[in-house]
N, C-alpha and C positions, 0 to 999 in steps of 0.2 A: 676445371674440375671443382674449384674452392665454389663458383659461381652455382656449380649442380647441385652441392651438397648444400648449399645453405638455402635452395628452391626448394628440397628435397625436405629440409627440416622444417622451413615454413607451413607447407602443406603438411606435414606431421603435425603440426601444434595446432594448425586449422579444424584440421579433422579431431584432433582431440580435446578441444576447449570445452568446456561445460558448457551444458546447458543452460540457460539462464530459468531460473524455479520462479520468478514473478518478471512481469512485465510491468512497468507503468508508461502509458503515451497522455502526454498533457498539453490537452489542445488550447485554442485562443480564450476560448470559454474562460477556463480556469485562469490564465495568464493573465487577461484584463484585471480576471477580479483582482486579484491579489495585489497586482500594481497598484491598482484605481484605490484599492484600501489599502491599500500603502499608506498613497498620497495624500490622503484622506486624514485617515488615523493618527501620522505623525507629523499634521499639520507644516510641513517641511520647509514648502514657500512662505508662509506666515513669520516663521524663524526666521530663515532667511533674510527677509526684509526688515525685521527685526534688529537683524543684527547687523543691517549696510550702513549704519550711522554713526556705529560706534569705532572707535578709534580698535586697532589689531596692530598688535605688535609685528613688524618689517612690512608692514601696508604702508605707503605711501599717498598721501592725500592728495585727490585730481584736481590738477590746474584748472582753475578758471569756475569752481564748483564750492560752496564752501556750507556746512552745517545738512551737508546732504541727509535725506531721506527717503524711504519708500513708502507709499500705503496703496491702498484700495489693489491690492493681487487680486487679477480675478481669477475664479474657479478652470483649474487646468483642464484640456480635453486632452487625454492619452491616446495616442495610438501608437499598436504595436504590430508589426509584422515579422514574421520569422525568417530569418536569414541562413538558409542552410550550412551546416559544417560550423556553424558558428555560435547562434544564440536568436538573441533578439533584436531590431531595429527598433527604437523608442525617439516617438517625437511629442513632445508637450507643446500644446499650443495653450498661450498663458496672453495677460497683461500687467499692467501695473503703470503707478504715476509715482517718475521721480523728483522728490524737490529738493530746492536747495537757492542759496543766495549763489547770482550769475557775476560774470565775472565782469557786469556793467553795473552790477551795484543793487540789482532789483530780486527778490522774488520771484525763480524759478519754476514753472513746470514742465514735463514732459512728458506726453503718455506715451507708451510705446506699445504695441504689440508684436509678438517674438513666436519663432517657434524653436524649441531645445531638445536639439540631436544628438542619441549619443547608439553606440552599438553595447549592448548587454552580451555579451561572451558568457556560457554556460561553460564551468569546468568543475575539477572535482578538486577538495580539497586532499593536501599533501597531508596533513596532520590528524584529520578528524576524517579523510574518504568521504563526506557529502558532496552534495551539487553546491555549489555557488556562482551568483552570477558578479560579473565586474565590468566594468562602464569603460569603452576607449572611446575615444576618437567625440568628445562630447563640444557641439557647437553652439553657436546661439545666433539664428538668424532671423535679421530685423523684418517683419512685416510691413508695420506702417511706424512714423514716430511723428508725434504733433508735441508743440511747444505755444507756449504763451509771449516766448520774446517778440519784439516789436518786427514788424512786419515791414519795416522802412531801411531795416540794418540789411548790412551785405549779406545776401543770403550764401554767397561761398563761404561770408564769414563764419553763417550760425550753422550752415551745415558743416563746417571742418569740425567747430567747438562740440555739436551733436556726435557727431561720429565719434571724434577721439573719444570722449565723455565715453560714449555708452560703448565702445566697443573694450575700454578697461574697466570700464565697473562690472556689466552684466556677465558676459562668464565667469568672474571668482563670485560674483554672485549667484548666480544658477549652474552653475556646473555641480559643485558640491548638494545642490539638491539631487541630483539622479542618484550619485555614488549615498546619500543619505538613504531615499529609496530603497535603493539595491538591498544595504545593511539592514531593514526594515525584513524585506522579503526575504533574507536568507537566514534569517533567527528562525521563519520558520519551518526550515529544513532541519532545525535546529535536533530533534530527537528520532531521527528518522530511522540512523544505526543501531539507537540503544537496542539492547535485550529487553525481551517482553515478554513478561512468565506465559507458560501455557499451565494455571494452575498451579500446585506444587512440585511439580515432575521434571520440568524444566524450561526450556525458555528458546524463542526464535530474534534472531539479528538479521536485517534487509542490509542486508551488502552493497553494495555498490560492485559492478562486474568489471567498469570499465568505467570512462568517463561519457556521459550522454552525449546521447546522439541530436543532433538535428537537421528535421527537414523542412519543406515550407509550407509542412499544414501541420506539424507538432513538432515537443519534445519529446526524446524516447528515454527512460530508464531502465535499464537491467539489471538484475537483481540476484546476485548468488546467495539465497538466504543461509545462515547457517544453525540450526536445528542441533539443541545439547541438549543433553540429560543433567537433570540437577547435579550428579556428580562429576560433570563437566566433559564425559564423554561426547562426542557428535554424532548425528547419525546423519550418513550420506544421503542422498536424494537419487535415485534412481535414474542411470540413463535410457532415456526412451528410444534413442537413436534418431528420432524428429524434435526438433524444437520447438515449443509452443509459439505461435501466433494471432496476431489479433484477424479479426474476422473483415471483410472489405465493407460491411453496408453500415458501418454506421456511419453518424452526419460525421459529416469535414469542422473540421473545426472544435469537435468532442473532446470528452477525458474519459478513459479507460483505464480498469487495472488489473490484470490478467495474473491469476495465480493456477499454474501447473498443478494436475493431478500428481506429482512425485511431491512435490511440493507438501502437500496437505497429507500425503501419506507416511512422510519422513514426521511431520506434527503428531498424526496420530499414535504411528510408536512409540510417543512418548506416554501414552495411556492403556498401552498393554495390557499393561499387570493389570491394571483398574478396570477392567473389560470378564475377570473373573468373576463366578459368581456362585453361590450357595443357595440349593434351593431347599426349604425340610418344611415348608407348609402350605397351605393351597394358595394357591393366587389365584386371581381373576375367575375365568371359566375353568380353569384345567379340574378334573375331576380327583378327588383327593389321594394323595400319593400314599398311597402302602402297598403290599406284598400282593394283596388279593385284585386290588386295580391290575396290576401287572401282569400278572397270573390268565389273565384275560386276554392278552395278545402273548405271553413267553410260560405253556404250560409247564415250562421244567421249574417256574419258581415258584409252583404252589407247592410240588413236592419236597424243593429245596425248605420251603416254607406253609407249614400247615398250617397254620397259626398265624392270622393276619400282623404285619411289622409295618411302622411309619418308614418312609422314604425319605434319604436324603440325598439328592444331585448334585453333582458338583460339574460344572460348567470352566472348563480352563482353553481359554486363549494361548495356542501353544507358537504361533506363529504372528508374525509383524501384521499389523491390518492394511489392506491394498486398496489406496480407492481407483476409479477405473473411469472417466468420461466421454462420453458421447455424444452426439448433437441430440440434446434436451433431455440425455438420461445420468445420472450417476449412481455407481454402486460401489457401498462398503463389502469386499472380499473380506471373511472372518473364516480362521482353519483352528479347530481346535477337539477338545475330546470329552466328550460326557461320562463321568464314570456315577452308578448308582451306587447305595450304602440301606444296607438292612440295619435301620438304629434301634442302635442296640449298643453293647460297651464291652469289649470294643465294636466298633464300625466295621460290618461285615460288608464289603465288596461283593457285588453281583458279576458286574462285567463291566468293562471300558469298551466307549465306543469312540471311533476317530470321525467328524463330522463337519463336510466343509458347506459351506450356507455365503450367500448374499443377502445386502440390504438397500434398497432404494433409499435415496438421499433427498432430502428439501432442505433445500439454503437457503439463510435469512441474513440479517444483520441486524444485532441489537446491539447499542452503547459502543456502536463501532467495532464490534466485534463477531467475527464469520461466526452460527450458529447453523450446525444440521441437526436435523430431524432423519431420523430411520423409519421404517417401515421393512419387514419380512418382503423379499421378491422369493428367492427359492431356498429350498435344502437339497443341495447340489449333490452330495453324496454320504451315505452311511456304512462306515464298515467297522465290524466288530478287530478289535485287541485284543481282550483277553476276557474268561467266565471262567466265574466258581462254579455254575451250575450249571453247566456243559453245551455242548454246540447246541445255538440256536438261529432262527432264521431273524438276520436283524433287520432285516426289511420289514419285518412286522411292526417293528415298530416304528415305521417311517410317518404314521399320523399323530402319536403321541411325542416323539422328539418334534416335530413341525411346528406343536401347539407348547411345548415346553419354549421353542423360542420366541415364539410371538407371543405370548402371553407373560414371561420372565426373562426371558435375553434381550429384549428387544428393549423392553423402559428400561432396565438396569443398562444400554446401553447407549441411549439416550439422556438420562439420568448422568453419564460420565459428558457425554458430551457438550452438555449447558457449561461446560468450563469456558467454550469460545475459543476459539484462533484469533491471534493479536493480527489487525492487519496495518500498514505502516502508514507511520505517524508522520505528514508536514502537511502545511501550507493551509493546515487548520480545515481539513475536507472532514464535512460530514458524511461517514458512508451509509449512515441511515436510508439515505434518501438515493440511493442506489440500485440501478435495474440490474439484475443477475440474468446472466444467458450461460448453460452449459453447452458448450463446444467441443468439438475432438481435442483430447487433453486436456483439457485446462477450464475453470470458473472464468469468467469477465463480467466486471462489475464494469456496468455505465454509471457512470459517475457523473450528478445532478448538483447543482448549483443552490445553496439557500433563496 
């Protein structure tokens, strides 16, 4: 029975686990670079060899080797393979020439070439919730090894004196190169959790869902972002009931980063309010707002109004903004209510109208940060609330509310949204240089290499 119930509540927590609001999969592309500049940037092996000379406190000095040193490291080839459930396989294939006075009295060398094995384990940390990676199982296996000793000696002599030599120097030598490495590449994950204002209004944090996953043609990160209001309220992310997915055709080997339609629309409520707007002068085309314009499509406000009065609109967002994605489409849903005003003092109310409208989206990226553009697709529906000046047909005015928001809702809502969406910060990606595909649910950004 205890065996049913706790089947029973597994499948409970399965079914009910959130959704994940961002994807990131980070294929070999990205992994090489970051290694390779690792290895590069912090000069690691250079140090290294630097520092086999010098005396270390509870290092014991190798028989038969004396004033030992390193030089001429050549330039390391990395290769990485992914090791599913685990991380990464990392093998450096390196050289170098060690010298030193032998233990026959002469001037030592030996060149060796090596390759350094170790496994990269991807976990998350317990204190901070990032990815980090950490080095087991790290080897150092001999290629080839040539020396300059005399060619007449025993050679089981100078191969035992070889072997012992190089098999205690070179791993406390190169082994702490990878684990250096690693500590390199996980600085920069380093800002990946912080909070990232959206604006003044509030701020988004990339979670971490769980500990990454791996398989043998990426890493996967899941992401329960968490989305506050500057007064530290949260706002939830909507369950779809489907989890976003990445899409099968891109290359093997890629980087992706896949942000959910709830996702972006938990972001946008946070610009609600800022989505209002005040209209009392002409803009663009729209022909100029007063009593006798109007009068023209709703003849009960000439009578209300003999005498031509300026117009002022007020445009209020009364409900959360919804985006919605399709394969190659996306729309801003906006539900809200137009009410008009005879100016005047006070502010004479004509009627409130309730009006729900969509917007076509184009996404971009500037300075690393998601940017959409809007555009008018439909005015989905009009229905009158309430009139001072008595029942009227408010479908009449379905071409002048159309051109009120394409001509004034539409830049003022536009205008809010150059704020940008923070999108998450490691391993130093530029998403500049990122191809956008809209999919079912969710943005993916291909993500391009400098």
């Amino acid at each position: 029975m205890l065996q049913i119930l706790c089947l029973a509540l597994c499948g409970l927590l399965t079914c009910t686990r959130a959704e994940p609001g961002a994807l990131l999969r980070l294929g070999m592309d990205v992994m090489n670079l970051e290694v390779q500049r690792a290895m590069n940037e912090s000069h690691i092996l250079e140090k290294m060899a630097a520092e086999a000379g010098k005396k270390r406190p509870g290092v014991k000095p190798i028989k038969g080797i004396t004033d030992m040193k390193v030089k001429g490291v050549q330039l390391p080839v990395i290769t990485l393979n992914f090791t599913p459930g685990v991380g990464i396989f990392q093998c450096v294939s390196t050289g170098m020439t060690i010298t030193g006075k032998s233990f026959i009295g002469k001037r030592m060398e030996i060149n060796v070439a090596m390759n350094i094995t170790a496994t990269n384990r991807i976990l998350q940390d317990e204190e901070t919730g990032l990815p980090t990676f950490k080095s087991e199982g790290c080897e150092v296996i001999l290629v080839s090894v040539k020396t300059n000793l005399p060619s007449n000696m025993m050679p089981n002599v100078v191969n035992k004196f070889l072997d012992s030599t190089l098999h205690k120097v070179l791993p406390g030598l190169m082994c702490p190169a990878i684990d250096a490495v690693l500590v390199y590449v996980n600085k920069k994950w380093a800002n990946l959790c912080a909070p990232m204002p959206i604006g003044q209004v509030g701020i988004v944090k990339y979670t971490l869902t769980s500990v990454p996953t791996t398989t043998s043609s990426y890493i996967q990160v899941d992401f329960s972002p968490v989305v506050q209001q500057q007064g530290g309220s949260t706002i939830q992310l909507a369950e779809t009931g489907k989890a976003p997915g990445f899409p099968k055709d891109y290359v093997e080997g890629s980087s992706q980063l896949l942000l959910s339609d709830a996702l972006l629309t938990a972001e946008l409520a946070l610009l609600q309010t800022s989505l209002d707007l005040n209209i009392h002068k002409m803009i663009g085309k729209l022909s100029p707002q007063t009593t006798k314009t109007l009068a023209g499509f709703i003849p009960e406000v000439a009578e209300a109004y003999p005498k031509p009065k300026s117009l002022v609109t007020q445009i209020r967002i009364n409900k959360p903004p919804k985006v919605t994605m399709n394969s190659g489409e996306s729309l801003l849903y906006l539900h809200g209510t137009l009410e008009m005003f005879a100016a005047q003092w006070p502010p004479a109310p004509l009627f409130l109208l309730e009006a729900h409208f969509n917007l076509q989206i184009q996404y971009s990226v500037h300075e690393d940060r998601l940017q959409m553009t809007t555009s008018l697709n439909r005015l989905l529906s009009l229905s009158r609330v309430s009139s001072s000046i008595g029942a009227f047909n408010e479908k009449a005015l379905t071409g002048v509310v159309t051109h009120l928001l394409r001509e004034a809702c539409v830049p003022a809502v536009n205008g809010v949204l150059q704020v940008g969406l923070p999108l998450p910060d490691f391993l130093d990606i530029n998403y500049n240089l990122a191809e956008l595909d809209i999919v079912e649910n969710a943005l993916v950004m291909d993500l391009k290499l400098d």
